[in-house]
C-alpha positions as CSV (number, residue, x, y, z in Angstrom):
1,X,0.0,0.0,0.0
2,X,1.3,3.8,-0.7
3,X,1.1,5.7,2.0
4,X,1.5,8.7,-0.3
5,X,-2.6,8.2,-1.2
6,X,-3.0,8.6,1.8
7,X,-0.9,11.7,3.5
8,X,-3.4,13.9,3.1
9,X,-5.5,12.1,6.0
10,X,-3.4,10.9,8.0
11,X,-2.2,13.9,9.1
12,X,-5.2,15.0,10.6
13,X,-5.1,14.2,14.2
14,X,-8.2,12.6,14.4
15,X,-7.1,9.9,11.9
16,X,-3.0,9.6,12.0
17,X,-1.5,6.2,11.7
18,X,-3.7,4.5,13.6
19,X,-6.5,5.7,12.5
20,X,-5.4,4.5,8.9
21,X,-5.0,1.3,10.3
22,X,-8.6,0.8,11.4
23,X,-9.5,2.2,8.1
24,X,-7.1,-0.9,6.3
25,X,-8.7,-3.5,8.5
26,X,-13.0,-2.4,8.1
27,X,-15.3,-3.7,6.1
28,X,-18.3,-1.9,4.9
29,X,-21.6,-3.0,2.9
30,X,-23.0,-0.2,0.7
31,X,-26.7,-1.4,-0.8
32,X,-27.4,0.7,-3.6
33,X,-24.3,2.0,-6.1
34,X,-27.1,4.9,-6.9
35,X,-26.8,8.4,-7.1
36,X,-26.2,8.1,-3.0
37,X,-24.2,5.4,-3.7
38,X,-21.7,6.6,-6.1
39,X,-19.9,9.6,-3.9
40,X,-19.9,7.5,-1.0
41,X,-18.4,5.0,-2.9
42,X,-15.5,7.0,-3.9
43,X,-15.3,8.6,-0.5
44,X,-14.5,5.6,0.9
45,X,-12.2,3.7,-1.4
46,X,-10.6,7.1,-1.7
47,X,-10.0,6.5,2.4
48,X,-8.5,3.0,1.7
49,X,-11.2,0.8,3.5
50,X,-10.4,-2.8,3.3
51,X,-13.2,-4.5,2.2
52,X,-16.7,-2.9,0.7
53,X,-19.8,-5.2,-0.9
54,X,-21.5,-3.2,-3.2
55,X,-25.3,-4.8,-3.5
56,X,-27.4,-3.6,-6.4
57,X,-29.7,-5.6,-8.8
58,X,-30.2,-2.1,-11.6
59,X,-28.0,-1.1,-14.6
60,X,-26.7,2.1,-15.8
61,X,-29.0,4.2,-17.5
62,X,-28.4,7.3,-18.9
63,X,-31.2,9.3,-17.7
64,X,-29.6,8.6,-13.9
65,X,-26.1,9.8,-15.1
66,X,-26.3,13.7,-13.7
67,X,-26.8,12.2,-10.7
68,X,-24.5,9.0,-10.7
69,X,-21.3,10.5,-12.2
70,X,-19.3,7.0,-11.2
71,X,-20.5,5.8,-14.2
72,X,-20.3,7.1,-18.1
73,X,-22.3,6.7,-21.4
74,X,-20.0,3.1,-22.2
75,X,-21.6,1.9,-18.8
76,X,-25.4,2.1,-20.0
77,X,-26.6,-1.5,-20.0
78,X,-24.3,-2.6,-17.4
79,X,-24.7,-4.1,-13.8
80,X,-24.2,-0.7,-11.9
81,X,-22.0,-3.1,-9.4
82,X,-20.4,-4.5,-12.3
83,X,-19.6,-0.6,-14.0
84,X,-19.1,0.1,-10.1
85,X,-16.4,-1.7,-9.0
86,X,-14.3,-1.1,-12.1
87,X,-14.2,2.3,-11.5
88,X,-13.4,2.1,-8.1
89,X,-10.8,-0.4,-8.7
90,X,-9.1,2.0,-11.0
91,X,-9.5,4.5,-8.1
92,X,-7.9,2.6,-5.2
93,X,-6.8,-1.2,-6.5
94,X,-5.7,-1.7,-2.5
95,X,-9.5,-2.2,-2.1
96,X,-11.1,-5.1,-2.1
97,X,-14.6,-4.9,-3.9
98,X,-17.3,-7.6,-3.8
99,X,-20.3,-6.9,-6.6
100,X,-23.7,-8.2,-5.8
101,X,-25.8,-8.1,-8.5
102,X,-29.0,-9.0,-6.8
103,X,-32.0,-6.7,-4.9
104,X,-31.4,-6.5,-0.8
105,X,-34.2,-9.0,1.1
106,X,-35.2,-9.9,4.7
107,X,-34.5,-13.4,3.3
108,X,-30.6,-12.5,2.4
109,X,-30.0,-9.7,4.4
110,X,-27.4,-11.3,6.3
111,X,-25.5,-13.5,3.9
112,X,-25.0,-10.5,1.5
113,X,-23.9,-7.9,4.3
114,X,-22.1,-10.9,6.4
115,X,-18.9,-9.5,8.2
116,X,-20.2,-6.2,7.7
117,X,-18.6,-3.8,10.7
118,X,-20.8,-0.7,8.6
119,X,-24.0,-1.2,6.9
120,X,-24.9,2.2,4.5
121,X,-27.8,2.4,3.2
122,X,-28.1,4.1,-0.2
123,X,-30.7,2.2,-1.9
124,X,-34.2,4.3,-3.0
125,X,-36.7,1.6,-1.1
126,X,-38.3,1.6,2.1
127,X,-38.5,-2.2,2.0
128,X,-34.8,-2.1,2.2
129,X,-34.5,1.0,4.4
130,X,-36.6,-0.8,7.3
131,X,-35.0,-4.2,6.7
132,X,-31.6,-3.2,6.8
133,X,-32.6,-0.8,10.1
134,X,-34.6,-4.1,11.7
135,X,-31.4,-6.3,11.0
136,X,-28.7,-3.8,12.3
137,X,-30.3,-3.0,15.3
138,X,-30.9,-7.0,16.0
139,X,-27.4,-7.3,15.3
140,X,-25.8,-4.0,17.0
141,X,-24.2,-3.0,13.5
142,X,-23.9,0.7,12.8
143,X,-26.4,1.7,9.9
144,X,-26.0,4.8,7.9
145,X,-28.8,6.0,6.5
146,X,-30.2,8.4,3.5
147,X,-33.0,9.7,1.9
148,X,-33.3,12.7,-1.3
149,X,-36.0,13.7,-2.8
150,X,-36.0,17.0,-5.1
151,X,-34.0,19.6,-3.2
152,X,-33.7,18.3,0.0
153,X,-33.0,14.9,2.5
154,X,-31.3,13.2,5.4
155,X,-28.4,11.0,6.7
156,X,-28.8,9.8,9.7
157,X,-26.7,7.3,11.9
158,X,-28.8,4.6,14.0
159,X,-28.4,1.1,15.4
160,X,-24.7,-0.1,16.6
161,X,-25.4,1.6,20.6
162,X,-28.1,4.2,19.2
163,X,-31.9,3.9,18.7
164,X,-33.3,2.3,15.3
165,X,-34.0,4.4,12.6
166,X,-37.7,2.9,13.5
167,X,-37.4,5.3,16.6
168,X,-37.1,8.1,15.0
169,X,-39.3,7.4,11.2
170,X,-41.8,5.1,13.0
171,X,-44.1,5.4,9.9
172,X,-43.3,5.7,6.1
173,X,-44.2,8.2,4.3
174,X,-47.8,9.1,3.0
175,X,-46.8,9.1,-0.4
176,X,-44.5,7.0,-2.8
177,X,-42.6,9.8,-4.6
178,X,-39.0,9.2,-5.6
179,X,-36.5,10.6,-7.6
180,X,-38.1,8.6,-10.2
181,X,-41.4,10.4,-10.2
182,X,-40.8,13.8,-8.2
183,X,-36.7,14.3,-9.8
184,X,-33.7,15.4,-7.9
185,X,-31.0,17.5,-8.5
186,X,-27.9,15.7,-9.1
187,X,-25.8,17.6,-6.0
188,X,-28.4,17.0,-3.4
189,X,-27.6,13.3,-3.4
190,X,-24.3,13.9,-4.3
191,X,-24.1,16.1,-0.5
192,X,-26.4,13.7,1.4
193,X,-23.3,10.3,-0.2
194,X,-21.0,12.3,0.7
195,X,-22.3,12.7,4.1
196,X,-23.2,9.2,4.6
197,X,-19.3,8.6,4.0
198,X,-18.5,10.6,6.3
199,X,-20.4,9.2,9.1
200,X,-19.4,5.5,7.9
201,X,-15.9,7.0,8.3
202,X,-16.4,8.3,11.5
203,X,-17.9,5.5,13.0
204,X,-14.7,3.1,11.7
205,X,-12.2,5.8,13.2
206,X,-14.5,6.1,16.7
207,X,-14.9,10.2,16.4
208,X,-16.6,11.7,19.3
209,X,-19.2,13.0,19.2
210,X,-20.4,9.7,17.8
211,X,-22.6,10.2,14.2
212,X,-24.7,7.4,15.6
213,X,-27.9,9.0,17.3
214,X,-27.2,12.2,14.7
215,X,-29.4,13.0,12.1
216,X,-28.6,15.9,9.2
217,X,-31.4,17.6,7.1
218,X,-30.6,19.4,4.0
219,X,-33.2,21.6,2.1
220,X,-31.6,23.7,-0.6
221,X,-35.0,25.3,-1.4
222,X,-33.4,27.3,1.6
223,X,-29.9,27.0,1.6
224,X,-30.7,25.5,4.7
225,X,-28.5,22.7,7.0
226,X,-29.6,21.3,10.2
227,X,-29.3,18.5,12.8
228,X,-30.9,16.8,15.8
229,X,-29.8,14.3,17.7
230,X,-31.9,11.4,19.1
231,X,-29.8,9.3,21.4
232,X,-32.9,9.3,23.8
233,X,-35.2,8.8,21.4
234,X,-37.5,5.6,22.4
235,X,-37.4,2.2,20.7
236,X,-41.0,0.9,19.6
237,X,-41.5,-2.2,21.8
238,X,-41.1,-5.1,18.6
239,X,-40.7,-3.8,15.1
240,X,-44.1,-2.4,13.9
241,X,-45.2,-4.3,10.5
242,X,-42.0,-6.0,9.5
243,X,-40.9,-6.8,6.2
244,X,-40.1,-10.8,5.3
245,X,-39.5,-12.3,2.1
246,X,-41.8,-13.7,-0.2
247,X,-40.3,-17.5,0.6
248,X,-41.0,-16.4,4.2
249,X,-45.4,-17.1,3.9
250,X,-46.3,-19.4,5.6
251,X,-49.5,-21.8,4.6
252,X,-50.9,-20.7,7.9
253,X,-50.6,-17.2,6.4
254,X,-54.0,-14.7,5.4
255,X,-51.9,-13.8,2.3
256,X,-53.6,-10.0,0.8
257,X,-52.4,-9.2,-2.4
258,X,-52.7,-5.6,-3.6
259,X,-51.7,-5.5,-6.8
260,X,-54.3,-5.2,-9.4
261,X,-54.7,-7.7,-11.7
262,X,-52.8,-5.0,-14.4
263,X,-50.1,-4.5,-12.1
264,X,-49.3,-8.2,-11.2
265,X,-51.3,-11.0,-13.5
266,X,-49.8,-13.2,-11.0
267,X,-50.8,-13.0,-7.4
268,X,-48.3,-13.5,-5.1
269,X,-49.2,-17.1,-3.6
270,X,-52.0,-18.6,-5.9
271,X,-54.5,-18.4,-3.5
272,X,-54.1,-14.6,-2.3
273,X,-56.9,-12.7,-1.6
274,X,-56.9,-9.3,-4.0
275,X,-58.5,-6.2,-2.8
276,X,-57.2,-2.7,-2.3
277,X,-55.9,-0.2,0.5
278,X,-59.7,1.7,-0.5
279,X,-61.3,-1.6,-0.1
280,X,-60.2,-2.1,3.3
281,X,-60.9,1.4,4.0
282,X,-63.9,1.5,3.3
283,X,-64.4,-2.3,4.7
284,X,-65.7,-3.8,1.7
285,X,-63.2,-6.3,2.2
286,X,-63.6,-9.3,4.4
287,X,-60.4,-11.0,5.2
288,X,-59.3,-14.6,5.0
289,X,-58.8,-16.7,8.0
290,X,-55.0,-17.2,8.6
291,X,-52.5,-17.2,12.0
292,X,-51.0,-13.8,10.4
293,X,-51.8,-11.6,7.9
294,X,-49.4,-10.6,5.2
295,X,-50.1,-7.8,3.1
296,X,-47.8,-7.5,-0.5
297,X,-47.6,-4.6,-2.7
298,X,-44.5,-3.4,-5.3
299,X,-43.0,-0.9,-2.7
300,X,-44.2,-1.9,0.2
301,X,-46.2,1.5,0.6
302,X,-49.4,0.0,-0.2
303,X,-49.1,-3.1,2.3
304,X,-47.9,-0.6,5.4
305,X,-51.1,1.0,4.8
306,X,-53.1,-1.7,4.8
307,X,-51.6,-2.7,7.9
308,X,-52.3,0.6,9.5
309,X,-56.0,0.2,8.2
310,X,-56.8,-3.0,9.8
311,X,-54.6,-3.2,12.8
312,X,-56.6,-1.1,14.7
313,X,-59.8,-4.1,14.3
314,X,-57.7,-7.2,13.9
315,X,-56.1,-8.2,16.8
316,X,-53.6,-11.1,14.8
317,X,-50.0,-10.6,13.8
318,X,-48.9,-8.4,10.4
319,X,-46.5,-9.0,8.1
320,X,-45.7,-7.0,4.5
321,X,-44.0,-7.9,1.3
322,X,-42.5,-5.9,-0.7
323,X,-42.5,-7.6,-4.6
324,X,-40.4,-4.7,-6.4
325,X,-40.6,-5.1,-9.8
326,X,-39.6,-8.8,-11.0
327,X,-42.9,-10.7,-11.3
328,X,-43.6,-13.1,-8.4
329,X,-45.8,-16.3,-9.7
330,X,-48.1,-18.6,-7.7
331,X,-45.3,-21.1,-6.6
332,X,-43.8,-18.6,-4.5
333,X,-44.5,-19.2,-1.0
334,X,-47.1,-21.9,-0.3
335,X,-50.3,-21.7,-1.9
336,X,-52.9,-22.5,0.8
């Protein structure tokens, strides 16, 4: 290793030789290689981590370029963990990259982030968001965590000794706009990565005041920067709706599947019950018999709704499924 790439850090007094050390001997798991992705990324190969896992099941396209300048036009098509890790390779070849070319689950959560001493979250899902916060905080791994929408978001730092990112986003959202639908400005994300690096960093070189319990707000509508921290902040009793895998239902599961017919011609489980969030709403839906109820949608938007509709009437256990976009057929899970 040169310690030439490096000189410029270790100098600092809150890195130094040692420091470096501990930066040479961490591992870090970075799901999504996105637009939060990328400058974390290259943040922290630039630092000379060890080991970092790059998990990400999209390609490069070229609309999500001014906001994921890792890649280039060549990459379009590509794995983005396959365009990824080239790139980075070139930046830092000291680091050892793993490419994971397959989405994040509840079902291989920990076999793809195994040995993980940071988990970063820079994936555009809540499925993944909540898993990954449910899992680290089980485990007492330090999750970094961030969200962008149009001109402003978060990074936060939770789990590993501070409260869940459940304590302090208990709910999700009450709509599903992402950068997809709503847009972002390329430099939002590129300041919320960036940040997320730094916290990851942080945590690896023990900083005081700790970045775990912190959270950062940006809004450049105002050229505005804040932060809170939440180290007292209260953990729910047991994780409120989790998310499982599809392989996780059970046949002594109430399986609800909520997307239409157009959406999905292929319920999840072949004998799910279809109805809507407005159904249930409106209770014009009576639900199947079953020891738990599971509720699917795409996002997982749809099913925590559901959930928050009927838990206040049905006393049994809740469960949601997130399906994303790959088709799920009938021989998933059990049919009952």
């Amino acid at each position: 290793m040169t310690m030439d790439r490096y000189a410029r850090q270790t100098i600092l007094p809150q890195v130094g030789a040692s420091g470096q050390a501990a930066l040479s001997q961490a591992a870090i798991a970075v799901i999504g290689a996105g637009g939060l992705g990328c400058p974390a990324l290259q943040y922290l190969v630039g630092a000379g981590v060890d080991a970092i896992t790059i998990i990400d099941p999209d390609v490069v396209n070229i609309s999500n370029l001014h906001r994921q300048p890792l890649y280039g036009a060549a990459s379009q098509g590509q794995a983005k963990v396959a365009a990824a890790k080239a790139a980075l390779n070139d930046l830092n070849g000291d680091v050892r990259i793993e490419a994971i070319c397959e989405p994040l689950t509840p079902a291989n959560v920990a076999a793809i982030t195994a040995g993980a001493d940071v988990i970063m979250d820079c994936a555009d899902s809540f499925a993944a968001t909540y898993t990954l916060s449910d899992y680290c905080w089980q485990q007492h791994i330090p999750f970094i965590s961030a969200s962008a929408l149009a001109l402003s978001g978060y990074a936060g730092g939770f789990c590993g000794g501070a409260p869940s990112l459940r304590a302090v986003f208990p709910a999700l959202p009450s709509n599903l706009a992402n950068c997809a639908s709503a847009g972002v400005l390329g430099p939002v994300v590129g300041v919320l990565g960036a940040l997320q690096a730094q916290m990851a960093l942080e945590v690896i070189l023990q900083l005081e005041p700790s970045p775990l319990g912190q959270v950062i707000t940006i809004d450049f509508t105002r050229q505005h920067f804040a932060s809170f921290r939440f180290d007292g902040a209260p953990e729910p009793a047991q994780p409120v709706f989790p998310f499982i895998a599809a392989s996780a239902i059970t046949a002594a599961d109430a399986v609800i599947e909520l997307r239409a017919v157009e959406e999905a011609p292929q319920a999840v489980t072949a004998s799910a019950m279809r109805t809507s969030v407005a159904d249930l709403q409106a209770q014009r839906a009576v639900l199947p018999a079953g020891d738990r109820l599971v509720f699917c949608c795409r996002s997982g938007l749809r099913a925590w709704r559901a959930a928050s509709v009927i838990s206040g009437h049905d006393t049994r256990p809740i469960a949601l499924v997130a399906l994303g976009d790959t088709p799920v057929g009938p021989t998933t899970g059990p049919s009952h």
